[in-house]
VOGU-3710 file (C-alpha; in Angstrom, 3 decimals, decimal comma):
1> xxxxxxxxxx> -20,354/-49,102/31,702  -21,963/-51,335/29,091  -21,095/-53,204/26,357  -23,535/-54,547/23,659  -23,003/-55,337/19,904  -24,622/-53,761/17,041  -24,632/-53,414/13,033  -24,301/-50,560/11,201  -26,772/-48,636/9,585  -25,434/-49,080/5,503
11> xxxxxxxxxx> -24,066/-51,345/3,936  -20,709/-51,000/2,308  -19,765/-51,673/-1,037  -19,769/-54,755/-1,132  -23,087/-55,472/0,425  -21,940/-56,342/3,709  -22,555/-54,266/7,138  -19,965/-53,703/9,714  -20,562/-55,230/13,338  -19,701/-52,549/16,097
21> xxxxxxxxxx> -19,066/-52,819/19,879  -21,485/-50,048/21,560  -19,852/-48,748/24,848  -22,105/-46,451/27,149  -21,311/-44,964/30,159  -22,671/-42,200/32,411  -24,873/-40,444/29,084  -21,786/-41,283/26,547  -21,867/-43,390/23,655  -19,075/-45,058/21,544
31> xxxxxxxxxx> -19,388/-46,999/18,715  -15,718/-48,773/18,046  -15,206/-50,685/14,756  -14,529/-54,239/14,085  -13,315/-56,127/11,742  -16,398/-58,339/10,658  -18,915/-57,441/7,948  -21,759/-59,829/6,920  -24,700/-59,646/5,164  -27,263/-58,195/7,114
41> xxxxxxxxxx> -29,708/-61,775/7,281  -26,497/-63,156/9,163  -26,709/-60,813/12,335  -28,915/-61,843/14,945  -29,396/-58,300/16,605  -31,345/-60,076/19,541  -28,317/-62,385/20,322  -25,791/-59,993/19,136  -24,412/-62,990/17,103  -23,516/-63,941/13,726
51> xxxxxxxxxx> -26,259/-66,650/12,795  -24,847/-70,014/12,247  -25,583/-70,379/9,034  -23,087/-67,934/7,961  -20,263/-69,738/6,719  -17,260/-67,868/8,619  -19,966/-67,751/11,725  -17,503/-69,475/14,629  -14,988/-67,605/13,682  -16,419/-64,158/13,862
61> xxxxxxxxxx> -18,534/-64,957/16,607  -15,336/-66,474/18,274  -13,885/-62,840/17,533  -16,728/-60,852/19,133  -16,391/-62,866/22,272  -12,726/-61,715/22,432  -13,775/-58,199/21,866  -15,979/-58,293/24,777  -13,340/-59,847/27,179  -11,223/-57,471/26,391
71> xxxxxxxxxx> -13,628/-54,452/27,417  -14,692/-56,256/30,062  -11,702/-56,816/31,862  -10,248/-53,093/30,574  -13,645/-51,997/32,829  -12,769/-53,749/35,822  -9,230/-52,803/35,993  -10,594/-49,186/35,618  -13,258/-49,205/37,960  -10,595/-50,591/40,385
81> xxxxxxxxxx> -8,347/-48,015/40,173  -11,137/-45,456/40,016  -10,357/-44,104/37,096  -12,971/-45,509/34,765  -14,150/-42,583/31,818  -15,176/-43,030/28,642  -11,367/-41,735/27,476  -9,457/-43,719/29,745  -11,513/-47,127/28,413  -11,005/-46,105/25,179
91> xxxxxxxxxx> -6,776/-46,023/25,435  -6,796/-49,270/27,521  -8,985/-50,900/25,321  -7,185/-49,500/22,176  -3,752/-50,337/24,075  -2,335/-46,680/24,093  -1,582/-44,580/26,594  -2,632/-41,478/25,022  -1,589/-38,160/26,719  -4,458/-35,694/25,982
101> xxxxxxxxxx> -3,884/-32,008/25,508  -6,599/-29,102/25,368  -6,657/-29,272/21,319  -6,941/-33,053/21,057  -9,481/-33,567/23,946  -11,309/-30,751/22,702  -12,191/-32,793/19,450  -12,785/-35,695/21,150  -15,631/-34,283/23,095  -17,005/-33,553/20,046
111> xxxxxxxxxx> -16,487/-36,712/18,435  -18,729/-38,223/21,601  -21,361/-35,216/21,206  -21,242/-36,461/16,711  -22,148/-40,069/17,796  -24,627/-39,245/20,355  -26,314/-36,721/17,630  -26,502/-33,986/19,834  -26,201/-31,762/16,949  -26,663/-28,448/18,509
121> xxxxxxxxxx> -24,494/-28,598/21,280  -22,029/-29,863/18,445  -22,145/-26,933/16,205  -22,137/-24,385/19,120  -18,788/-26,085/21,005  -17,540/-26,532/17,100  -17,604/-22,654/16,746  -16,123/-22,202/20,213  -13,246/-24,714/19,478  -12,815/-23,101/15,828
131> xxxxxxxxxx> -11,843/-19,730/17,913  -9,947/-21,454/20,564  -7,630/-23,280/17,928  -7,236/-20,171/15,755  -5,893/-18,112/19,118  -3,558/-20,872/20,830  -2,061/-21,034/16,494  -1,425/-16,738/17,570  0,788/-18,428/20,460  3,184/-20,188/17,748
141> xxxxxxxxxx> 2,096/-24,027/19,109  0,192/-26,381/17,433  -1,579/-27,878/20,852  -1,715/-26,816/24,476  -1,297/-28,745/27,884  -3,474/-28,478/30,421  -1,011/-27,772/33,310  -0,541/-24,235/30,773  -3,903/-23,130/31,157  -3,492/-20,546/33,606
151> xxxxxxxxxx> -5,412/-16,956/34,170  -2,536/-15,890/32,104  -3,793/-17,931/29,056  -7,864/-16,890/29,970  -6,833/-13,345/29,901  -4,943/-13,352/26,754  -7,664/-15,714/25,094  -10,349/-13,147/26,331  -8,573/-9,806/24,876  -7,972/-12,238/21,424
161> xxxxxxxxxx> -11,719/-12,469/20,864  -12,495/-8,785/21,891  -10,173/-7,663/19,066  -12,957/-10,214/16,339  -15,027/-9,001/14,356  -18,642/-9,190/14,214  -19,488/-10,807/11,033  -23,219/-10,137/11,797  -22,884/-6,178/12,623  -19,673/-4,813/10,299
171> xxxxxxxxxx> -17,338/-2,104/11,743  -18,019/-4,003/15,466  -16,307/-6,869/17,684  -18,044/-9,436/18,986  -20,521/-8,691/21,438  -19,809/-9,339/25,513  -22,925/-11,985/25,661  -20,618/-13,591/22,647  -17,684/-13,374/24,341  -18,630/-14,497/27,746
181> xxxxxxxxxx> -20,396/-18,099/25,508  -17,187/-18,711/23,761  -15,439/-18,643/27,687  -18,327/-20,431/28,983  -17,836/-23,475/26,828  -14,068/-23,543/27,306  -14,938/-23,699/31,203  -17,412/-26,445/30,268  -14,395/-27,982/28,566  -12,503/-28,088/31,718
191> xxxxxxxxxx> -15,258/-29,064/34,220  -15,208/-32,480/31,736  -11,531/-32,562/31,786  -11,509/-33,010/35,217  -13,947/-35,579/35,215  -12,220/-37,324/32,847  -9,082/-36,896/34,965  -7,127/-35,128/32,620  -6,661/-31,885/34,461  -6,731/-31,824/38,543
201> xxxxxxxxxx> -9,770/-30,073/39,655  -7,072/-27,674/41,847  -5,153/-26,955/38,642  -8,149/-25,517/36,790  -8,374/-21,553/36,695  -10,721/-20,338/39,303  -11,908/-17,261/37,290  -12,495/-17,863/33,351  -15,477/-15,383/33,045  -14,384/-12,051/32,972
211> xxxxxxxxxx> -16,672/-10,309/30,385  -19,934/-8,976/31,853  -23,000/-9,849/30,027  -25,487/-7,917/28,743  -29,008/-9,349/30,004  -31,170/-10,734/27,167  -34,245/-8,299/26,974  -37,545/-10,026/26,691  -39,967/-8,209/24,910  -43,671/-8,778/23,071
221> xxxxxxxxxx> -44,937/-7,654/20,542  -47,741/-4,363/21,639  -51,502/-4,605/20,696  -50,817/-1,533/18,310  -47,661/-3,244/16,432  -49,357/-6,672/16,675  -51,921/-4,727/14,696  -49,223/-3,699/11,974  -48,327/-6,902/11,751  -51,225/-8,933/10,984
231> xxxxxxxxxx> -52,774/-5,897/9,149  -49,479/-5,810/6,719  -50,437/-5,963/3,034  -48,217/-9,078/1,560  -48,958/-10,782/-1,548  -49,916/-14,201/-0,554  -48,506/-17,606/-0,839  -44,837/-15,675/-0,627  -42,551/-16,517/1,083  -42,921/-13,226/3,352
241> xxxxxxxxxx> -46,458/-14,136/3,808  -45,570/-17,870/4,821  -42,981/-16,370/7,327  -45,884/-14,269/9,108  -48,516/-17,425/8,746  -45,848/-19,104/11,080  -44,785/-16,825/13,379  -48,237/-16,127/13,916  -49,571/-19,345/14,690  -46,918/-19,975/16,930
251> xxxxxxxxxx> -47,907/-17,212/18,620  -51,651/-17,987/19,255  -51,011/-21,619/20,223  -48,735/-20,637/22,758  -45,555/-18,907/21,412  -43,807/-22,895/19,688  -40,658/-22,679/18,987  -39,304/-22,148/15,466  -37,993/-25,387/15,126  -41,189/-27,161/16,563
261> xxxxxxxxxx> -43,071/-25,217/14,400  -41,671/-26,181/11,273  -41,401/-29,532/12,097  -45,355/-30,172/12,671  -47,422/-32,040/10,549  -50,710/-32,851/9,712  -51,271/-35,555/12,446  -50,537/-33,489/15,122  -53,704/-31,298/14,559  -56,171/-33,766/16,888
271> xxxxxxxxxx> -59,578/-32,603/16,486  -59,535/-29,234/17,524  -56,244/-29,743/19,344  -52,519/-29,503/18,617  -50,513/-32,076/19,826  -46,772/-32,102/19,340  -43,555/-33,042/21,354  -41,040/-30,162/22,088  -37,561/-30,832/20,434  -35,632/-28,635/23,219
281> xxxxxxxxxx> -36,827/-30,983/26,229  -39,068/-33,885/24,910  -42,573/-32,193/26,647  -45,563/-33,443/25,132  -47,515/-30,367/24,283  -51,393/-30,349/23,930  -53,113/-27,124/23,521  -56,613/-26,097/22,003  -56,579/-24,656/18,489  -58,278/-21,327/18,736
291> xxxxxxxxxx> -59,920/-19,373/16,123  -56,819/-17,034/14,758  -55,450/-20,527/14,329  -57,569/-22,178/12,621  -57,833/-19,473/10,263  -54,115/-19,790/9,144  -54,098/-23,742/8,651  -57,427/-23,379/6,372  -54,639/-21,401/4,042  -52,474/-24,756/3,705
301> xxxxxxxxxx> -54,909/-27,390/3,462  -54,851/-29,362/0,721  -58,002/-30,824/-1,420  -59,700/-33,512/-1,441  -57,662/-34,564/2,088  -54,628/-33,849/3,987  -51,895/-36,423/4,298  -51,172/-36,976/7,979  -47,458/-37,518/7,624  -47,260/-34,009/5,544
311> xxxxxxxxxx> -45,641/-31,142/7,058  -48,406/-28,386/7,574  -45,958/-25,499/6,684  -44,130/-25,370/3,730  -40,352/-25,430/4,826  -39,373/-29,385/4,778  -39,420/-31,756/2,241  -42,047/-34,489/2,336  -40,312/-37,010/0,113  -36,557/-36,350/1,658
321> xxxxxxxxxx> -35,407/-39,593/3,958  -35,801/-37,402/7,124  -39,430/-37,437/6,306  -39,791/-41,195/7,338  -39,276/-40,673/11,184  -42,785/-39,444/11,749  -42,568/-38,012/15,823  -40,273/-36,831/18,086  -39,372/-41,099/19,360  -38,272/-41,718/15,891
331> xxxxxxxxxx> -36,150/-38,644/15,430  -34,109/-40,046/18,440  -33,661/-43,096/16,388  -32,579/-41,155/12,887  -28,935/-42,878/11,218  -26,780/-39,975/11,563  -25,909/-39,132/8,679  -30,053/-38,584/8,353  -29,891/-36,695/11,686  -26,851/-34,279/10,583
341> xxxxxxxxxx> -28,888/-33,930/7,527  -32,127/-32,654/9,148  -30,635/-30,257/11,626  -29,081/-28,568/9,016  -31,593/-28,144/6,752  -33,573/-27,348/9,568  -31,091/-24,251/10,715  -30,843/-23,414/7,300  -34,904/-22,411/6,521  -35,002/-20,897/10,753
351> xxxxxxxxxx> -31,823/-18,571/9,362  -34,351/-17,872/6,304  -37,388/-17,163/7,940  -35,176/-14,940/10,259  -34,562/-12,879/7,431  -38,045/-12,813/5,841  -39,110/-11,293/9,178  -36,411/-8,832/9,639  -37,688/-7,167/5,663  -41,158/-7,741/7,640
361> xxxxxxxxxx> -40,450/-5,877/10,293  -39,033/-3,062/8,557  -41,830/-2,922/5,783  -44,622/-2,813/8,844  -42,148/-0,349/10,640  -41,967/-2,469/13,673  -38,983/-1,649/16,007  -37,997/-5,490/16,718  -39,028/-8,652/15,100  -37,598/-12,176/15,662
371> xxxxxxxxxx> -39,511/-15,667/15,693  -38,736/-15,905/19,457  -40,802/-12,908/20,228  -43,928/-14,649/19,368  -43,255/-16,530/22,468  -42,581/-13,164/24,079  -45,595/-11,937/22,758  -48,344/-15,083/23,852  -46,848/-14,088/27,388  -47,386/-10,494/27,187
381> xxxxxxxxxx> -51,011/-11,092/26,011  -51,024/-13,463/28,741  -49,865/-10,906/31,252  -52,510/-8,726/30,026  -55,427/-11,316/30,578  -54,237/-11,729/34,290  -52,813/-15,925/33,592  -51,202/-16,733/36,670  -48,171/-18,133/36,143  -48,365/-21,781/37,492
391> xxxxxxxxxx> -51,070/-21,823/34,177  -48,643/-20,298/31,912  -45,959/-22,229/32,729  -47,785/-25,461/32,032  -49,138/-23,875/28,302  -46,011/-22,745/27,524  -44,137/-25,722/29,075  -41,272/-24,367/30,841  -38,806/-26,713/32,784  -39,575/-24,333/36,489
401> xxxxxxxxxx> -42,193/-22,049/37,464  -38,839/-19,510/38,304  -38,449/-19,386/34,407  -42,299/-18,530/34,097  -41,876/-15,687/36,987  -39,017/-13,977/34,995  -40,293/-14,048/31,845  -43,342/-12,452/33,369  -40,978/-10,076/35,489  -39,777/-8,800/32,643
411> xxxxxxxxxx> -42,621/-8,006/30,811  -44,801/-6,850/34,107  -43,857/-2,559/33,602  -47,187/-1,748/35,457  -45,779/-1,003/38,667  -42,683/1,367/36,963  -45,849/2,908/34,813  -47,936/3,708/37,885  -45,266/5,552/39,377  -43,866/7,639/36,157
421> xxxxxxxxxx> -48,210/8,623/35,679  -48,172/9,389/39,452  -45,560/11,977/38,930  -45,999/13,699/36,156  -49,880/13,532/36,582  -49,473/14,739/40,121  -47,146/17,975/38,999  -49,527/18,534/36,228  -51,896/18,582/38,628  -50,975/21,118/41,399
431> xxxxxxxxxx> -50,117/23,438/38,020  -53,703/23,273/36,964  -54,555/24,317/40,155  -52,303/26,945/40,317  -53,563/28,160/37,689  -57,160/28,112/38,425  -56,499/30,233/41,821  -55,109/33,253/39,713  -57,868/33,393/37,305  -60,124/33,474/40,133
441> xxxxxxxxxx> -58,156/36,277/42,216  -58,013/38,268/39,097  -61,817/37,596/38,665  -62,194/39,867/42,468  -59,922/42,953/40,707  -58,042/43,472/43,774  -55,427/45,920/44,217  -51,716/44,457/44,496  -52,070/45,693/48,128  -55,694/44,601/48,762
451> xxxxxxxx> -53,634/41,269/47,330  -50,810/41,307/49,849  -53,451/41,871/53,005  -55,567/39,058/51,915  -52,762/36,118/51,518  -50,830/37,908/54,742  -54,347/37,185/56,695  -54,753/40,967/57,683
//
């Protein structure tokens, strides 16, 4: 664990900026109050001081000291007993001895994943926790302890979000793949219980996924519905037309992801290259710009010059505050309320240009249509062009070549195709023939007994 000081990112009202006490340990990060606020030319952020020419200096830097003997010797009494987590520093240091149940802990994980600005993995356990709350509220408590999470509770909390509805399909429940994320994160809750040495790893239900999922179909976009596609007739500089502009070009660079897409700017096109990091994993991506390409951007550049720093795409504002953290390095370093800000409005235009494609897909009467399948589709194509997969995985960047191999598994029908033609064609065949051998025989105008002594061998 370690302990460093730090200043806020605003002021407050009056001018002044709080000091915090950063704790990290093992990927966590906790930022706890205290109780002096200076100007900001009065913090020394190298010396993680209060400059002496502040007047109340000694005292607050007298103050911070104390803070950081305190967490110091709250770590070592921790890390003696062996029970040193994030949680249990955080009631010694605070001088409680808080009893965490499921409810409680359950917000502060996400109270760790807020300050570490892990945004998406926030609003995905949020959801989970949302439905987890409203079913143990069914039970008639307000908060439940972890010894009472047995495969009683997992079975009752399973048939509680079978009977939800689907707000996305009406007249439905909520799919199995839902389902089984919703008990997924709720086991994921417990794994970090355990570390945390809330629960005892024996205590902890053996069996929490019970719901069978549905495997996620993979599927590109064919040459002939490709050809809808780009063929289309939409008024352009729409928004329909901007939608397909994306979705293609993400496609012929090497299917980007919809929230890399958006996100790129003029100074990642590099001569004739593209050059961008991947939000997801933090991959630098370089990748020539081929023709198709090339022919969308010419549709968004801007005369006399384009502005580096500009977005290329239309979809994020170039004068908002997010706008001043150029690359993927100064994302990391965003204030959060920035951060919160930008992943928001960020999930707000992908759900839009979700929609703009589903009226897309039903105007070019295309059976399925979602930004992801232009990564589908860049690795059917490349399927078709015989790519080996240790080259496709490095264009398209995944984490293993095993990812690669079922992506292309999944798309690969040849061998399935071979064998349905070789059956039908091969029945089809012998009937043909059949067929020709009776129009011959009747050609001879034999007898039906002349008939019967030629095919008995007589």
């Amino acid at each position: 664990m370690t302990f460093h000081f730090e200043s806020g990112s605003h002021p407050n009202k009056q001018g002044n900026y709080t000091i915090f006490l950063s704790v990290f340990h093992q990927g966590e990060r906790k930022r706890i109050k205290t109780s002096i606020n200076v100007p900001i030319r009065y913090w020394d952020s190298s010396r993680e001081r209060i400059k002496k020419t502040c007047p109340t200096a000694k005292q607050d830097n007298e103050e911070l000291q104390r803070l950081m003997d305190r967490a110091r010797t709250a770590e070592r009494e921790l890390s003696f007993q062996d029970r040193l987590t994030m949680l249990k520093f955080l009631d010694k240091f605070q001088g409680k001895e808080q009893t965490y149940k499921l409810l409680s802990y359950a917000h502060h994980t996400l109270d760790m994943l807020e300050q570490g600005k892990k945004w998406g993995t926030y609003k995905k356990q949020s959801n989970s926790i949302t439905k987890l709350t409203d079913y143990i509220q069914t039970l008639g408590v307000k908060d439940m302890d972890f010894r009472d999470i047995t495969p009683s509770f997992i079975a009752g909390y399973t048939s509680y979000l079978q009977s939800l509805p689907n707000k996305r399909i009406p007249d439905t429940t909520l799919s199995p793949n839902t389902i089984a994320k919703h008990l997924k994160d709720l086991r994921s809750l417990l794994n970090k219980a355990v570390d945390d040495g809330m629960m005892n790893a024996e205590d902890m239900p053996r069996r929490i996924i019970a719901v069978k999922e549905v495997a996620p179909s993979i599927r590109g976009l064919q040459d002939k519905e490709l050809t809808k596609l780009i063929n289309l007739p939409i008024k352009e500089h729409t928004d329909r037309w901007d939608a397909r502009n994306l979705f293609l070009f993400a496609m012929y660079e090497g299917g980007i992801r919809i929230g890399d897409a958006i996100q790129l700017r003029w100074r990642n096109i590099v001569g004739d290259r593209l050059v961008y990091t991947m939000t997801k994993n933090g991959k630098q991506v370089n990748v020539i710009l081929v023709q198709e390409a090339l022919k969308i951007l010419k549709h968004y550049r801007r005369q006399p010059y384009d502005i580096p720093a500009h977005y290329i795409f239309p979809y994020l504002d170039n004068s908002a505050p997010y706008a001043e953290y150029l690359d993927y390095e100064d994302r990391q370093r965003m204030p959060a309320l920035i951060s919160k800000k930008y992943f928001e409005t960020l999930n707000a235009k992908e759900a839009w240009i979700g929609k703009l494609l589903r009226q897309i897909r039903e105007l070019a009467g295309i059976p399925h249509l979602t930004f992801h399948t232009a990564r589908h589709t860049f690795a059917l194509r490349a399927k078709d062009a015989n790519v080996d997969n240790t080259t496709l995985q490095r264009i398209m960047n995944h984490s293993c070549l095993n990812t690669t191999e079922i992506y292309m598994k999944k798309l690969d029908c040849s061998g399935e195709d071979a064998a349905m033609k070789a059956i039908h064609l091969d029945k089809a065949h012998k009937n043909k023939e059949k067929i020709r051998i009776v129009k011959q025989i009747q050609k001879l105008g034999l007898s039906p007994e002349e008939l019967i002594e030629l095919l008995s061998g007589k």
